[in-house]
N, C-alpha and C positions, 0 to 999 in steps of 0.2 A: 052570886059570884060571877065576874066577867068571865068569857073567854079565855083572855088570856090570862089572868088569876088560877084560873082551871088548870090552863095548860104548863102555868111556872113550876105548882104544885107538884103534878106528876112527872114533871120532869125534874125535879127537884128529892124528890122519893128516889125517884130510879138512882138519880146520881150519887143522894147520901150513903146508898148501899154499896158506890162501888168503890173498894178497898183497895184498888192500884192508884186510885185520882185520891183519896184518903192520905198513903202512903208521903206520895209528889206537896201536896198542901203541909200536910204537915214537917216534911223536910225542910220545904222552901219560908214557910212561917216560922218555922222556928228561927232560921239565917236570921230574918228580919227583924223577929222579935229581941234576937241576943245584943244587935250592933243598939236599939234607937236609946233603952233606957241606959245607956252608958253616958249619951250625950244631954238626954232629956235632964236627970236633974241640975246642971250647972244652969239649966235655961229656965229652971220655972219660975224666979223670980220677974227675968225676964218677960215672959210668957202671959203673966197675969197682969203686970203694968200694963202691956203692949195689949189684952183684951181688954181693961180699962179706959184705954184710949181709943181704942177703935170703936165701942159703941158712943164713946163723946162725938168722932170725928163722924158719924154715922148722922145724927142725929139734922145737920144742914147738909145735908145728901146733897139736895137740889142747888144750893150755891154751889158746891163743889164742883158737882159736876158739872154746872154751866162755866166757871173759873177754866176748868179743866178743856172742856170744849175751846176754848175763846185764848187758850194763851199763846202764845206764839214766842217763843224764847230769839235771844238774840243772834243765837248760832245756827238756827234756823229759820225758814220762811214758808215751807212747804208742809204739806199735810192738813188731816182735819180731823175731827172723832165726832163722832154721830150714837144716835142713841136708838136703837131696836127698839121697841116695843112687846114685841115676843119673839119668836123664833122665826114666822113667815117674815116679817122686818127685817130682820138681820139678815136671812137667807138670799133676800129680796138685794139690798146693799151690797152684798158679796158678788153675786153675783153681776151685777152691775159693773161694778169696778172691775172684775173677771172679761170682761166685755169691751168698754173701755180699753183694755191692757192688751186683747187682740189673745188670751191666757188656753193654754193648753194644760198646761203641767203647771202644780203647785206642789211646793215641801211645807211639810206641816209638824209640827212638836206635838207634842202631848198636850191637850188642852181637855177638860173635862166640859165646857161650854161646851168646847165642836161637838162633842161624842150627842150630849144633849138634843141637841138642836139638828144631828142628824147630817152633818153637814157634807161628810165626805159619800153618801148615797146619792144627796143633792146633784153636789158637782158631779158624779160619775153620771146622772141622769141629763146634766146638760155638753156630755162631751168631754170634760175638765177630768185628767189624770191629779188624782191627791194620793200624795206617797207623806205615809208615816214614817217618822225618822227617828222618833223614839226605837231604841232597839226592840225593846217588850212590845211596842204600839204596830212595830213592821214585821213583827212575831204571828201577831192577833191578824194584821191586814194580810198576811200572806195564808192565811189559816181559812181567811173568811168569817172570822170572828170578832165580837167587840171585846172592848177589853176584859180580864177576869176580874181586876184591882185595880182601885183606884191610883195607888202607888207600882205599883207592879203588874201590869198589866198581861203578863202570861206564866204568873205565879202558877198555874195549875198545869203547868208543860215541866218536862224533864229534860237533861239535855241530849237523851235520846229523842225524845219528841218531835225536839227544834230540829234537829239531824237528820231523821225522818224525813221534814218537812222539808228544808233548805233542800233535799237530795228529790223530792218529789216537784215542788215548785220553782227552785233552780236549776237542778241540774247537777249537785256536787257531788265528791264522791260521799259515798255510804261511812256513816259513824264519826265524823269530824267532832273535831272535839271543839268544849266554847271557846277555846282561843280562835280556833279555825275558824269557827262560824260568825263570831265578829268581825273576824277581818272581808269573810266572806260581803258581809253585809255593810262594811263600811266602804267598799269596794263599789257594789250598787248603787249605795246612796248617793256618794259623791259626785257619777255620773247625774246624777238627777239635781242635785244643786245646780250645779253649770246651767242646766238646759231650763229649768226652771222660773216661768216669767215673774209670779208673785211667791212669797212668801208667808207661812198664818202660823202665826204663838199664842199662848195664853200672854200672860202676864200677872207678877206677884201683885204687884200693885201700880196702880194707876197716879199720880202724882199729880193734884188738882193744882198748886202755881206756877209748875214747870211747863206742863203741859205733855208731860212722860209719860216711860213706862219702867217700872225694875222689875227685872225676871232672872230666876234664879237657876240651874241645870248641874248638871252631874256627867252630861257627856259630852257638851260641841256641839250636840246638834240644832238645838235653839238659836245658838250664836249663827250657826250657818245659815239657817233658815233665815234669817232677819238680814245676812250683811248680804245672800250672795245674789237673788232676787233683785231686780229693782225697785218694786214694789213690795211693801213688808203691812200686812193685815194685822190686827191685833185684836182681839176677842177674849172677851173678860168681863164680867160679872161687877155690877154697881158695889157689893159688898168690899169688891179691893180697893174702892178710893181712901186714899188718905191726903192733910191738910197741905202736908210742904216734905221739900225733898231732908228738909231736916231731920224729919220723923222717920226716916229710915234706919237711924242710928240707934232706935228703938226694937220697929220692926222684923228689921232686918237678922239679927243673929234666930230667931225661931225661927225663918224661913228657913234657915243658912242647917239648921237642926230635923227639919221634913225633908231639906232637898238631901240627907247624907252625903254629900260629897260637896267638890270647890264651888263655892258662888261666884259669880260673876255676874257683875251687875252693869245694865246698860239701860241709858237713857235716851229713849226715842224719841226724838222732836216730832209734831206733831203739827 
């Protein structure tokens, strides 16, 4: 057994025993669990087409994603997409362009790549301020923690927790309630947009004729990250490519069913 296999273990022990973080999970799982299967079955026929089609559209990867690289749409002229190799590649190209850009400060969305690859230790080691905008993601980064969920990323806080926190790492008053503590933090954010040279997203999917990107959100702050920046980064995984922006019409409503709230869909020239 590794190391660190060792060490998840016992720390994993300790955790399952304790009954106030039990309590918090199970409250906050449940929220979760009540809202998705309400929307899930109108979508599974949906759902099962659109995985039929994606291991089709899977299968010529490599045209794709060279299509993908190479398009340049008429409404734009600027940009390019590059392809990592593993995670020192990509780290490598980020930073690069970081450099180029003369880059201090970055806003960043929720991206499960970045978290992967490490990337906001990266930038703090070379200087580069990365502020999560995800509310749950600036929950976890203000904690000093990664995320707890995938979908929810400080699912294991209460909103005494966040209150706690916000009053210890901001500055606010003691016990604020969530309405308070969003505004609090939408307050920070926004300062940080403005000042902010580049911009980093995931994205749903990558759109091999366009030469795009569609991504989908639940709060604004994707969209801000990508318009307010000059520079807008994007990182995202070979698995999101798809053939044409057609096949969004397909895709699209399962996304629109993961992301629980409004879609908004934007196409990034590239």
């Amino acid at each position: 057994m590794t190391e660190s296999a060792a060490n998840f273990i016992a720390r994993s022990t300790v955790k399952a025993e304790d009954m106030d973080h039990r309590r918090k999970i199970n409250f906050n799982i449940g929220k979760y669990n009540a809202v998705v299967p309400q929307g899930k079955q109108q979508f599974e026929e949906l759902n099962l087409a659109g995985s039929g089609q994606r291991i089709l559209s899977g299968r010529p990867l490599k045209p794709l994603t060279n299509s993908w690289r190479s398009s340049k749409p008429s409404y734009a002229k600027r940009g390019q997409g590059d392809l990592g190799r593993d995670a020192e590649a990509a780290l490598a190209e980020i930073l690069t362009i970081c450099k180029e850009k003369s880059c201090r400060t970055i806003v960043k969305s929720k991206s499960m790549v970045t978290e992967e690859i490490k990337l906001n230790d990266f930038l703090e080691e070379h200087g580069i301020e990365s502020v999560e905008t995800d509310l749950g993601e600036y929950i976890q980064q203000l904690d000093g923690e990664p995320p707890y969920h995938i979908v929810t990323p400080a699912m294991h806080k209460s909103k005494e927790d966040v209150a706690k926190l916000f009053y210890e790492k901001l500055g606010t008053k003691p016990g604020l309630s969530p309405e308070q503590l969003t505004l609090v933090a939408r307050e920070k954010l926004r300062k940080k947009y403005v000042q902010a040279e580049i911009g980093i997203t995931g994205a749903n999917f990558i759109i091999s004729d366009t030469g795009g990107i569609a991504l989908t959100e639940n709060e604004g702050n994707a969209r801000l990250s990508c318009a307010f920046p000059k520079t807008h980064i994007v990182i995202v995984g070979l698995e999101k490519v798809i053939p044409s922006l057609t096949d969004l019409g397909l895709f699209w409503p399962c996304w629109l069913l993961m992301a629980r709230g409004s879609g908004l869909l934007f196409i990034i020239p590239w």
